[in-house]
DOZALUM-657742 format. One record per residue: y, x, z of N, C-alpha, C, O, CB in turn; residue in one letter. Coordinates in pm, whole numbers, padded with zeros to 5 digits, always signed. Glycine has a CB too. Example, Ala and Ser with C-alpha at 12.3 -4.5 7.8 and 13.67 -1.06 7.14 Angstrom:
2
-00569+01319+00780-00450+01230+00780-00330+01320+00780-00332+01424+00846-00447+01131+00905A -00225+01285+00708-00106+01367+00714+00003+01290+00787+00114+01341+00804-00060+01408+00572S 
end
This chain:
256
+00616+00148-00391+00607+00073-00265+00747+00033-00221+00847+00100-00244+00536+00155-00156X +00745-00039-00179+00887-00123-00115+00868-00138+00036+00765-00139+00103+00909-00296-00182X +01031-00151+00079+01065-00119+00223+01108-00267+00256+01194-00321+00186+01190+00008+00250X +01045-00339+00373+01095-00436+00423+01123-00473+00540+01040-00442+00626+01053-00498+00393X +01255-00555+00587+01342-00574+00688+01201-00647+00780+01135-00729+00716+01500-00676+00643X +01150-00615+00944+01077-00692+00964+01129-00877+00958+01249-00900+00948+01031-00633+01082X +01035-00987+00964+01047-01115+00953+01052-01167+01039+01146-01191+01115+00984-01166+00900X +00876-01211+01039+00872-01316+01210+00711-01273+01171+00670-01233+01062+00937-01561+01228X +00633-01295+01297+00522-01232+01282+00409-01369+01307+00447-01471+01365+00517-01097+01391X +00301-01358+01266+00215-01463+01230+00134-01430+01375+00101-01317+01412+00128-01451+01065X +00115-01529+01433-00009-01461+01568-00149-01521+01525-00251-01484+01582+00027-01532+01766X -00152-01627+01410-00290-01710+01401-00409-01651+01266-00367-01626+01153-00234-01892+01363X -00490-01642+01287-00598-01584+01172-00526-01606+01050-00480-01517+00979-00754-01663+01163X -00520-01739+01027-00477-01748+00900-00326-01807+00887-00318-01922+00845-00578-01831+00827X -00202-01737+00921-00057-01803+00973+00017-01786+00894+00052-01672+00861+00010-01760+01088X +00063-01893+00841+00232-01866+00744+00358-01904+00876+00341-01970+00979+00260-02031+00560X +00454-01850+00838+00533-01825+00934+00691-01852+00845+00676-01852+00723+00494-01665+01001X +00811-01871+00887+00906-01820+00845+01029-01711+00873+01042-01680+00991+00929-01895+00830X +01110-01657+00791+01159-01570+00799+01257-01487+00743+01274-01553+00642+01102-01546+00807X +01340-01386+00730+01394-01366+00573+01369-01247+00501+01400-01139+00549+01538-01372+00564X +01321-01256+00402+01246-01137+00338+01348-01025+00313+01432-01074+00238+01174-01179+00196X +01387-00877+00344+01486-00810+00270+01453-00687+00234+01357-00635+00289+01598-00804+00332X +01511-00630+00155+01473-00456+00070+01584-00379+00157+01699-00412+00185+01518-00434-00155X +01518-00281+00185+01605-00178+00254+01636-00041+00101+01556+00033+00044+01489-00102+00427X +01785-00062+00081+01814-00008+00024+01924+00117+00074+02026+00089+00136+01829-00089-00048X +01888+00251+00040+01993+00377+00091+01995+00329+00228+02094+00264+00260+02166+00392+00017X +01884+00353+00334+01926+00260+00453+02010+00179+00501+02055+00172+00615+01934+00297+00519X +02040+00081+00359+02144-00038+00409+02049-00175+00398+01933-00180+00358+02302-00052+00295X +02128-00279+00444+02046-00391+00462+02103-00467+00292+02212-00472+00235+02088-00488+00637X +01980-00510+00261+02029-00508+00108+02112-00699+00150+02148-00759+00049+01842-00490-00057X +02126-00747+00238+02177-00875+00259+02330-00808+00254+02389-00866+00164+02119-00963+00407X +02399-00727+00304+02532-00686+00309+02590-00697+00159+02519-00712+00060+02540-00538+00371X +02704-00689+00157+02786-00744-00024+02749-00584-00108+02775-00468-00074+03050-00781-00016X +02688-00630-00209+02624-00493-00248+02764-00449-00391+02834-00513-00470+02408-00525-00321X +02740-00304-00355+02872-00223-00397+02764-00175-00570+02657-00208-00622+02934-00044-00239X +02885-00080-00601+02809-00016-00709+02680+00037-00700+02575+00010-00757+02872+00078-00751X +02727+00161-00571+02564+00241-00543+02458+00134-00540+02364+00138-00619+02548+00329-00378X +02471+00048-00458+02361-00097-00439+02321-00152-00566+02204-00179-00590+02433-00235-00358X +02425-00171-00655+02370-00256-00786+02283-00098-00855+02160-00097-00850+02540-00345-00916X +02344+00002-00905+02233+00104-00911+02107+00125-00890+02009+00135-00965+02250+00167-00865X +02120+00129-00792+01953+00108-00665+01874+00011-00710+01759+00016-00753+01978+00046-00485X +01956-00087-00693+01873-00242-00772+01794-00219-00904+01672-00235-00916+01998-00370-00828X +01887-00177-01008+01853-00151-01103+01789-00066-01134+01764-00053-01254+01910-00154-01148X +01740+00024-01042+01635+00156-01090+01535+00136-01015+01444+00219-01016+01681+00314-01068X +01527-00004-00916+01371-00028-00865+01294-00059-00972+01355-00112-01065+01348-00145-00760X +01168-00040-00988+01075-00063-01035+01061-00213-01035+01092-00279-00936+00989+00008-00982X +01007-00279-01165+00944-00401-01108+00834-00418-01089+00761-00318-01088+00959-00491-01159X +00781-00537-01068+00657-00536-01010+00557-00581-01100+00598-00663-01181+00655-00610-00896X +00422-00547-01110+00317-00537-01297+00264-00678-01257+00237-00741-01155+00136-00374-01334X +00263-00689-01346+00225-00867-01393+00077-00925-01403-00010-00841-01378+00278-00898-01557X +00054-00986-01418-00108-01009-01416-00135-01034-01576-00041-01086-01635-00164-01160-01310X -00237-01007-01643-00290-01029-01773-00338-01175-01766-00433-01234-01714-00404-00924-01812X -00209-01213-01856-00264-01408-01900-00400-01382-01954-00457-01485-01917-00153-01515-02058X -00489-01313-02018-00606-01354-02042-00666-01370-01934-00718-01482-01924-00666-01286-02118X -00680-01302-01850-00773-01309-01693-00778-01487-01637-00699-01546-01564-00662-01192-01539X -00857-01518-01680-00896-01686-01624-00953-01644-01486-01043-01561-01468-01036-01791-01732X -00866-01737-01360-00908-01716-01234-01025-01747-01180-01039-01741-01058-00840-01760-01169X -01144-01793-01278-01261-01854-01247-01338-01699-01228-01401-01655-01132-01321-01974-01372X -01311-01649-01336-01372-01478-01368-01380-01411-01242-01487-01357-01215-01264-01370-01469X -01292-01406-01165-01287-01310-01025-01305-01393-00897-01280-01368-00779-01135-01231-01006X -01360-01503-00960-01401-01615-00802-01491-01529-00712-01511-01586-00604-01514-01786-00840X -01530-01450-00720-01660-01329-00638-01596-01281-00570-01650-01237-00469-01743-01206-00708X -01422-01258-00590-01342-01099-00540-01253-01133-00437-01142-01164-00480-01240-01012-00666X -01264-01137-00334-01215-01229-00247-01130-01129-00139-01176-01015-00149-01343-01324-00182X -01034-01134-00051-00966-01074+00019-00999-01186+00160-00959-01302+00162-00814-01049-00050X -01063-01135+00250-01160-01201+00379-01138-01143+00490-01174-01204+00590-01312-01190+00369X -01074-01014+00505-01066-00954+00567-00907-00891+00632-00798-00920+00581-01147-00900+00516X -00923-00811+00740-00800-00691+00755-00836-00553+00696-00755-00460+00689-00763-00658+00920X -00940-00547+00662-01054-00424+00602-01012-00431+00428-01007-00327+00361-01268-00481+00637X -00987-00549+00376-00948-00576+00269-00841-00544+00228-00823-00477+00126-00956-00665+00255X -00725-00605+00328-00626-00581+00274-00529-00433+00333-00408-00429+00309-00568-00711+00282X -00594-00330+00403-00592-00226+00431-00642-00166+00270-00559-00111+00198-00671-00206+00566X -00738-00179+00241-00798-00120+00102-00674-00160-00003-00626-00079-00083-00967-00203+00051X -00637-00283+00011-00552-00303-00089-00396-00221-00093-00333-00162-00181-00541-00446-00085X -00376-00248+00029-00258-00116+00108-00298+00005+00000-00274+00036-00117-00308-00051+00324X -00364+00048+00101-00365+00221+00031-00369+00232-00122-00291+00309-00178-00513+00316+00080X -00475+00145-00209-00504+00165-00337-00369+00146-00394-00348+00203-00501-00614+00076-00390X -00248+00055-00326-00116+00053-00417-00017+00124-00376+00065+00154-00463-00059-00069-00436X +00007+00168-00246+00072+00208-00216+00096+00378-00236+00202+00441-00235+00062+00151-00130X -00052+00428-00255-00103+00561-00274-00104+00691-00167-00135+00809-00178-00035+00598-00381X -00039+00580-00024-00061+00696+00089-00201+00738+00144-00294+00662+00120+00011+00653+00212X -00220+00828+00199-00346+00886+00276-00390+00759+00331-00337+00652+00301-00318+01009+00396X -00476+00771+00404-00555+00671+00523-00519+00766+00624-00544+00885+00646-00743+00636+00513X -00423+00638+00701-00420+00688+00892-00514+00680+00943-00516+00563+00982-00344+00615+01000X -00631+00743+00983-00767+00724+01040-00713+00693+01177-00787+00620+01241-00879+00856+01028X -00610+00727+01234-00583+00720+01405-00544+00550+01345-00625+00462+01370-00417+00857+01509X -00444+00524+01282-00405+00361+01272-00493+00284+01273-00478+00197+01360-00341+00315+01166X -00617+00271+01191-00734+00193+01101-00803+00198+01249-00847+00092+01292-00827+00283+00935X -00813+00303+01320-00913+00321+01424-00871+00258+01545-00952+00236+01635-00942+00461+01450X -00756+00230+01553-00656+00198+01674-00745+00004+01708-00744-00089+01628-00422+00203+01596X -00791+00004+01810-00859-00118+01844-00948-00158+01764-00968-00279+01766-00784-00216+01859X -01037-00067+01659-01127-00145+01588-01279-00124+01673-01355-00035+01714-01126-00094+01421X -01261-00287+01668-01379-00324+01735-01509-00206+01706-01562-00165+01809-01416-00479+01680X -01560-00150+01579-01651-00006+01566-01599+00056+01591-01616+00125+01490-01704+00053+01469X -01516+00126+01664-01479+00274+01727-01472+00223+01870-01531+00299+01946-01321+00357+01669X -01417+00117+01930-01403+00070+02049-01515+00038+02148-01505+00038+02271-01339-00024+02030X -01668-00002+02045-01794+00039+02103-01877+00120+02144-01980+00130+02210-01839+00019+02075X -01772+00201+02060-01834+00377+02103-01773+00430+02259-01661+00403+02301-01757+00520+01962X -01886+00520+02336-01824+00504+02449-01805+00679+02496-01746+00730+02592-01919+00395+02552X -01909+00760+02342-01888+00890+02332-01794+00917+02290-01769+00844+02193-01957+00949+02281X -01671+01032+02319-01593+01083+02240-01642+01143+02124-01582+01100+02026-01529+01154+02299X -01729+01228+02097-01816+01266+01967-01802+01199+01903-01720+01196+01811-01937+01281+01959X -01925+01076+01954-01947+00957+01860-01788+00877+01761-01776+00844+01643-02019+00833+01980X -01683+00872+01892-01547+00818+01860-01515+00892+01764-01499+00825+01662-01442+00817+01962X -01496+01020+01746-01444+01039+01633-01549+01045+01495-01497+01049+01383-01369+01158+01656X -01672+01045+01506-01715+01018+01398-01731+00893+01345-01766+00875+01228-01800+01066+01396X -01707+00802+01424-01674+00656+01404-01601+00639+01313-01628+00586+01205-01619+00592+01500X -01474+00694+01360-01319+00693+01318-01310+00776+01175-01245+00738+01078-01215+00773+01446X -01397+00910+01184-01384+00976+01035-01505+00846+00927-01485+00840+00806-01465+01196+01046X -01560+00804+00957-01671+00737+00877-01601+00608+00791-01618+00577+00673-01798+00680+00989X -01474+00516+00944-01434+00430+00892-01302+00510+00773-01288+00461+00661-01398+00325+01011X -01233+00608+00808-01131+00572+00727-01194+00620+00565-01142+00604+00455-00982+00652+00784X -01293+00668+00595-01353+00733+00436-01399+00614+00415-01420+00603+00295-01480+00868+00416X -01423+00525+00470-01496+00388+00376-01354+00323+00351-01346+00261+00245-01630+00258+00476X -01264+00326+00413-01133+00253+00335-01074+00325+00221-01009+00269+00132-01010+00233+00431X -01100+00455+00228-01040+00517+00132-01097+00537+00032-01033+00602-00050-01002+00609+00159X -01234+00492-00007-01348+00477-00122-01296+00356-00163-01262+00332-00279-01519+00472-00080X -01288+00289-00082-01263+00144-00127-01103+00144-00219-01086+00073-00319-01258+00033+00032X -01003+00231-00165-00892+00187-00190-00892+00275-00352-00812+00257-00444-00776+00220-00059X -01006+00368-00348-00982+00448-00456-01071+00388-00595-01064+00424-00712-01024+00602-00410X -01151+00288-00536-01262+00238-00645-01089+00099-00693-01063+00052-00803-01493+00144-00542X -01021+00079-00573-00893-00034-00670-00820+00008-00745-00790-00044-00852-00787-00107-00607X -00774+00123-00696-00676+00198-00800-00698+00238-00922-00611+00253-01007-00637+00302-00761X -00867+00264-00940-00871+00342-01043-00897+00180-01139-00872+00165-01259-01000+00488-01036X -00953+00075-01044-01037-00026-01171-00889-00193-01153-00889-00275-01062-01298-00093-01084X -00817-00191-01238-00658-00341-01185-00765-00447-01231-00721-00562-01231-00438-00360-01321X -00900-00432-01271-00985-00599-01187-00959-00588-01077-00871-00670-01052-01159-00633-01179X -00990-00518-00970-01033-00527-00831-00891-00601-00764-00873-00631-00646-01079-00361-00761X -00822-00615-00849-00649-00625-00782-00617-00774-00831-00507-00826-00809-00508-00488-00866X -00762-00864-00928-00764-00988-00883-00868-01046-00785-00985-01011-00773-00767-01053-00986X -00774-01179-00687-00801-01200-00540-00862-01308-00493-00760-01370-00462-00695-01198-00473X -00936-01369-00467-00893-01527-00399-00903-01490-00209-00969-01409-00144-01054-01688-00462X -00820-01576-00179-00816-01558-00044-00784-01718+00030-00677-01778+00023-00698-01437-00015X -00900-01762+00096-00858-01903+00175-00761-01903+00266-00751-01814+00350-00961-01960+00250X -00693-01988+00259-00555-02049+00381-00573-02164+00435-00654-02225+00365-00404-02076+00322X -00538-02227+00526-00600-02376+00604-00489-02453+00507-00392-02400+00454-00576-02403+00825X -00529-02588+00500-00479-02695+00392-00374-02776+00485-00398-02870+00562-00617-02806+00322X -00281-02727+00464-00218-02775+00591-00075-02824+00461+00010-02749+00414-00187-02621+00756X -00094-02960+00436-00042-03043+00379+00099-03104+00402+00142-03063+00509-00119-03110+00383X +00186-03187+00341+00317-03287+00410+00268-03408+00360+00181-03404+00273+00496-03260+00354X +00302-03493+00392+00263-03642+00308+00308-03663+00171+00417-03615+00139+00325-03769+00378X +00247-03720+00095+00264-03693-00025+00434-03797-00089+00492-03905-00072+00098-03735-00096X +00446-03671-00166+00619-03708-00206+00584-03803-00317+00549-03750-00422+00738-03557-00273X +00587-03920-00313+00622-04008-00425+00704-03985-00547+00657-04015-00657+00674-04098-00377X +00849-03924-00531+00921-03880-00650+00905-03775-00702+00921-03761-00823+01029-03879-00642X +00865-03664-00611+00821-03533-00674+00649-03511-00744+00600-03418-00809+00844-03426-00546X +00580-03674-00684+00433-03650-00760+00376-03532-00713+00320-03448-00783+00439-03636-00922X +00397-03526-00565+00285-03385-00514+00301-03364-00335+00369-03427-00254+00353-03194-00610X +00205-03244-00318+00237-03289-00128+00250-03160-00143+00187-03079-00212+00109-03368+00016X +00424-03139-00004+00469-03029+00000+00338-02946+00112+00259-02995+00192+00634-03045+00047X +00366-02793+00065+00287-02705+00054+00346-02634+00189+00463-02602+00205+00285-02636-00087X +00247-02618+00275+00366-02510+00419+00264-02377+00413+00279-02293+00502+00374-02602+00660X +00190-02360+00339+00094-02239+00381+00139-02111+00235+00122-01989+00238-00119-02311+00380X +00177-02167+00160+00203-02039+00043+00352-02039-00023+00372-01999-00138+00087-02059-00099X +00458-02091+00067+00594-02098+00054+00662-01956+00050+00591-01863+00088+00645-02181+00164X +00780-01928+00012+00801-01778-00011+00826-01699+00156+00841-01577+00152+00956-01759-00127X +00829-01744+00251+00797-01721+00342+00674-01671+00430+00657-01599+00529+00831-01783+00354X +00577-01764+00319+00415-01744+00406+00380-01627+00396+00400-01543+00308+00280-01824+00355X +00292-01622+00548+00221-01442+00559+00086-01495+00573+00070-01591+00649+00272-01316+00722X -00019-01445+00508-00140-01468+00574-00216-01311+00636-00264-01226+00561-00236-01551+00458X -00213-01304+00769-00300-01231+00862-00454-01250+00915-00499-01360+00948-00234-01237+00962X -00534-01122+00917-00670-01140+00990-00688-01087+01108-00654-00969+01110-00773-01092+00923X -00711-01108+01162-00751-01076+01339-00863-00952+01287-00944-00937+01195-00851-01253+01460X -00813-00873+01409-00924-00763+01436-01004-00807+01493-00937-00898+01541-00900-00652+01502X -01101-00823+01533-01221-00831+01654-01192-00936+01733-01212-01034+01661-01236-00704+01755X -01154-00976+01845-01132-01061+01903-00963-01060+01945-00901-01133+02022-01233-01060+01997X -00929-00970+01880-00752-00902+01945-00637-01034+01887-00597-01029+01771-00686-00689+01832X -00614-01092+01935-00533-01229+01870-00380-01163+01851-00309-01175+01751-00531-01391+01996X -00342-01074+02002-00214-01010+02040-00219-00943+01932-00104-00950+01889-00193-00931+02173X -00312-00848+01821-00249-00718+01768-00242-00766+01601-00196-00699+01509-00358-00558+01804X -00297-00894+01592-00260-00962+01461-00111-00972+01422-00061-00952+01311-00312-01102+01466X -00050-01006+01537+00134-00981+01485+00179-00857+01459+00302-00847+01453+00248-01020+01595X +00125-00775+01445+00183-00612+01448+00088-00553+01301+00107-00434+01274+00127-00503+01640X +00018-00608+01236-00078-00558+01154-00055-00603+00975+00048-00654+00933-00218-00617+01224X -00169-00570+00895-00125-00592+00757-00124-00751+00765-00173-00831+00844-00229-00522+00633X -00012-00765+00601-00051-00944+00599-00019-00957+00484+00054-00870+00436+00029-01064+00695X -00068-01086+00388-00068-01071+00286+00076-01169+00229+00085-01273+00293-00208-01096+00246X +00160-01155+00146+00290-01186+00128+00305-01240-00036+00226-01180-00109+00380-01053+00169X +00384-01333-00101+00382-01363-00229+00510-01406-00258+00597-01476-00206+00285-01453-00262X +00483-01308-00411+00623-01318-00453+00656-01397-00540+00744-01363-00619+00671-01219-00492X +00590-01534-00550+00616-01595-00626+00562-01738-00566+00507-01824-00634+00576-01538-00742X +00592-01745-00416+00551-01828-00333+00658-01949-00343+00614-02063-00324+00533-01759-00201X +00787-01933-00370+00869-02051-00382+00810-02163-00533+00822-02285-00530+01043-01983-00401X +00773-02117-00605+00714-02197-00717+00572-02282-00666+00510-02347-00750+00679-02086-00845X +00522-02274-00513+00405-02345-00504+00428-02450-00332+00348-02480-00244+00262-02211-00510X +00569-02476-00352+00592-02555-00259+00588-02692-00267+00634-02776-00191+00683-02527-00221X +00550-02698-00332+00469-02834-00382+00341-02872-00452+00351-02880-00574+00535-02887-00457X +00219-02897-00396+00097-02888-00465+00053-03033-00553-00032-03109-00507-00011-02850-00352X +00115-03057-00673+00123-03142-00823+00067-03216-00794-00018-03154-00730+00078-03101-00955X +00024-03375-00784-00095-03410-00825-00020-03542-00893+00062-03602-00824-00221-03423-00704X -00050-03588-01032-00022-03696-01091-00084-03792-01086-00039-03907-01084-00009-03686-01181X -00226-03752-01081-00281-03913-01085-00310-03982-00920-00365-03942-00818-00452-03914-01180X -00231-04119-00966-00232-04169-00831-00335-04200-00800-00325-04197-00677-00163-04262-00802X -00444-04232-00825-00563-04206-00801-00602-04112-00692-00630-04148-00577-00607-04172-00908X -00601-04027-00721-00622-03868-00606-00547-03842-00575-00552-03736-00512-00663-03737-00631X -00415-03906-00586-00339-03899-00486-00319-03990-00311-00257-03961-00208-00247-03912-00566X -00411-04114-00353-00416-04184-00245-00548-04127-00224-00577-04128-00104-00393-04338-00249X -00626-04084-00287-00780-03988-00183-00746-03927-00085-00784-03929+00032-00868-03858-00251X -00650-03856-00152-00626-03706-00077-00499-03728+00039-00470-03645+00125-00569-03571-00212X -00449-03827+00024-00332-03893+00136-00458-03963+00260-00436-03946+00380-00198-04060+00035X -00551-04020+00228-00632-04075+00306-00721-03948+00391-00742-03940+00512-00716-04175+00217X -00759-03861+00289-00847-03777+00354-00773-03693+00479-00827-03650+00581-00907-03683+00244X -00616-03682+00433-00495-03573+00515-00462-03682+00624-00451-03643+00740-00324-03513+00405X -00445-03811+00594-00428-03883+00735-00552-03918+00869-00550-03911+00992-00378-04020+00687X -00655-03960+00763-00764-03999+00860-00854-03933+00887-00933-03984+00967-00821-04091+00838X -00892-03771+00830-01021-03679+00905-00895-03516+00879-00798-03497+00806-01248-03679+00773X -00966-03435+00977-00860-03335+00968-00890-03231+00902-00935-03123+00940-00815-03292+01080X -00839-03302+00720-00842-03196+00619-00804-03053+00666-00881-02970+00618-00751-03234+00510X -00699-02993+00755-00629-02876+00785-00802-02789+00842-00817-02667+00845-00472-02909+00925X -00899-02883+00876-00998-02777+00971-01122-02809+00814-01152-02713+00743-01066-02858+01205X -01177-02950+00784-01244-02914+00695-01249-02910+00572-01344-02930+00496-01302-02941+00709X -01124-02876+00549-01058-02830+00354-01001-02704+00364-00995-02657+00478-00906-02941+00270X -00954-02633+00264-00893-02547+00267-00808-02558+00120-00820-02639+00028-00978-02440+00301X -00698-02414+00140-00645-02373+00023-00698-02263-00093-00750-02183-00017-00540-02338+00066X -00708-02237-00157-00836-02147-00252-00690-02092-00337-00632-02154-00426-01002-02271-00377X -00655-01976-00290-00571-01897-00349-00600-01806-00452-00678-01716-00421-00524-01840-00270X -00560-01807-00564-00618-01726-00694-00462-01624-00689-00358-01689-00702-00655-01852-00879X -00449-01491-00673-00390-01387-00645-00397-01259-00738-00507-01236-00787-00431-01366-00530X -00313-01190-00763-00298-01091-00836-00209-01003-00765-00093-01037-00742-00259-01127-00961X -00267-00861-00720-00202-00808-00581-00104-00715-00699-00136-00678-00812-00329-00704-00433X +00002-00699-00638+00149-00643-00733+00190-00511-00673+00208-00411-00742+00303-00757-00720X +00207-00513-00527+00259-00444-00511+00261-00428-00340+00232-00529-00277+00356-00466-00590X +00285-00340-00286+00283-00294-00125+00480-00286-00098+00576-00263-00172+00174-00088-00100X +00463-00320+00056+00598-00296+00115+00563-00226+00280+00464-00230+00352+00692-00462+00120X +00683-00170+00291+00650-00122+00445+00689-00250+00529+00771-00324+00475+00750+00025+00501X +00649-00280+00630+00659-00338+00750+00709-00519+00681+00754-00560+00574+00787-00235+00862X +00667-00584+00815+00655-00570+00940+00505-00512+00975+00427-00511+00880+00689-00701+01001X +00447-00455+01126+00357-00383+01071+00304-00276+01038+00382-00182+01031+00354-00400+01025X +00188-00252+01011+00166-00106+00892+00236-00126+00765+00285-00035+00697-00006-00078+00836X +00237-00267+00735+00249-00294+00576+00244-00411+00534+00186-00494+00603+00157-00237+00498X +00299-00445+00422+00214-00593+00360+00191-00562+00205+00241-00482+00126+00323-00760+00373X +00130-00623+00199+00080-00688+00018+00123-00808-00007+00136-00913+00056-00089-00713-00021X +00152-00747-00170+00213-00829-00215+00160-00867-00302+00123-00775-00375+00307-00809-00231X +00120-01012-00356+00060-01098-00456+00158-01184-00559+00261-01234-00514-00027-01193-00379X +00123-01198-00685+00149-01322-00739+00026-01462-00715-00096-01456-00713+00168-01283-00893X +00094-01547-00704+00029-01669-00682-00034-01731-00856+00028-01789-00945+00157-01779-00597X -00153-01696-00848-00186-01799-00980-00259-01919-00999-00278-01975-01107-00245-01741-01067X -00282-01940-00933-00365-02107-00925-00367-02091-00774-00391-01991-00706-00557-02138-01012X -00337-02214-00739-00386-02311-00614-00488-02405-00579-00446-02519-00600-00311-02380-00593X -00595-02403-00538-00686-02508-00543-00684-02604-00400-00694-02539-00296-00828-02441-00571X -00677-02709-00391-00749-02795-00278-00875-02824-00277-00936-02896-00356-00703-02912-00266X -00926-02751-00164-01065-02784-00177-01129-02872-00063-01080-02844+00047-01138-02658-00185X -01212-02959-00060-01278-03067+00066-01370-02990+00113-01417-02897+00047-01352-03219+00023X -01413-03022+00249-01502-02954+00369-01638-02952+00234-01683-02839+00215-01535-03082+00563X -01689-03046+00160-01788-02997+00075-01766-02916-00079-01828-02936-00183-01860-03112+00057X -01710-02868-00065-01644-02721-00124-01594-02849-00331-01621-02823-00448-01855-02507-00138X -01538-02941-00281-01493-03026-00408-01360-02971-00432-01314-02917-00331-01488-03196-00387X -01280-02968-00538-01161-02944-00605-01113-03088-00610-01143-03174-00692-01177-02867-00747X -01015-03096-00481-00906-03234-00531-00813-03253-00595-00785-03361-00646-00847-03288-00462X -00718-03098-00607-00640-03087-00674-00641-02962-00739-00742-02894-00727-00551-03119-00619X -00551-02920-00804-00538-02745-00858-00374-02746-00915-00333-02844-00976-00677-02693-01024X -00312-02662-00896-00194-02600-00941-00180-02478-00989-00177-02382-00912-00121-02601-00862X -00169-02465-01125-00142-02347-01185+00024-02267-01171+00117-02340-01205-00178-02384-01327X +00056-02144-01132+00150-02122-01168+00167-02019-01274+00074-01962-01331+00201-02111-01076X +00312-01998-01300+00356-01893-01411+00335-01812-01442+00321-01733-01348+00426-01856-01424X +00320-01767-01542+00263-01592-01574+00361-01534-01663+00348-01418-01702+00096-01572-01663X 
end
């Protein structure tokens, strides 16, 4: 698990944000001019496990990350800490309906054993650790020389967050999902000009951002502390544009 400098915090369901990502190394800020001990450190982090090029992202289209329930499961299964039952329980809408203390804590013991089944059925099975997760299609106009429209939702910056219950305020303080290989998809490809003036028409004249989305194909790598409880961390492997009637306008594969 990895330690991170907080960023900037997302307040919207589904929010990329910007910020600057950093590793806290020997409690130093790894941005400072790094000495020997620092290059050391560097070099004895772990890297982060890769996704299996055979795995075609069509295969795990079922396995979806939808939730804050999700990516709590995904937390624990990589990170390998306990379940905070007081954290998980802290404003969740099922413990917050309870109006018995009894009841409250059996609420609270019920939920964190269902996160912790969950986090233990990921750990043991690295399918479960491929993802898709929707982001709003929130486009730039399309670049003529670069042959693609810049990308603001999965840039190495972007966080995507889920709201608890109706709590909008406690979404900035909570898990979010993070990618480390988000600078390679700042631009979403499209060559043929053809679908490229579709999809320039559809982004100017009806508001693709509410009825399209982004269809993120993910391979979860690795956990960091904060901002937060935590974040997850993904590789980005395909990008899809998809239209309010669930069509593929575009797709971007990245690197493996």
């Amino acid at each position: 698990m990895r330690w991170l400098l907080p960023a900037c915090l997302s307040l919207s369901l589904l929010g990329a944000c910007t910020g600057e990502r950093g590793d806290v190394l020997s409690g130093a800020n790894a941005a400072t001019a790094p000495g020997p001990a620092a290059g050391l450190a560097a070099a004895a982090r772990p890297a982060l496990s890769r996704p299996d090029p055979a795995v075609a992202p069509d295969s795990f289209a079922a396995q979806t990350i939808a939730s804050r329930r999700d990516l709590a499961e995904l937390f624990y299964a990589l990170s390998g800490q306990p379940v905070d039952a007081a954290r998980e329980a802290a404003d969740a809408p099922v413990i917050k309906s309870q109006y018995d203390e009894a009841r409250r804590q059996e609420a609270t013991a019920q939920l964190a054993a269902q996160i912790g089944d969950g986090a233990r059925r990921i750990a043991a099975d690295p399918r479960l650790r491929y993802r898709v997760v929707q982001a709003s299609a929130a486009l730039g106009p399309y670049d003529v020389f670069r042959k693609g429209f810049p990308l603001n939702g999965v840039g190495p910056d972007a966080r995507i967050t889920f709201m608890r219950g109706f709590d909008l305020a406690r979404t900035a303080a909570d898990y979010s999902l993070a990618f480390s290989n988000g600078a390679e998809f700042g631009l979403l490809k499209v060559e043929d000009e053809t679908a490229a003036r579709r999809i320039e028409q559809l982004r100017t004249n009806t508001p693709l951002a509410l009825t399209g989305s982004l269809r993120l194909y993910v391979f979860v790598q690795d956990t960091a502390m904060g901002p937060g409880p935590g974040q997850v961390i993904a590789q980005v492997l395909r990008v899809d544009l998809v239209s309010g009637n669930k069509e593929v306008l575009a797709s971007s594969p990245g690197k493996i």
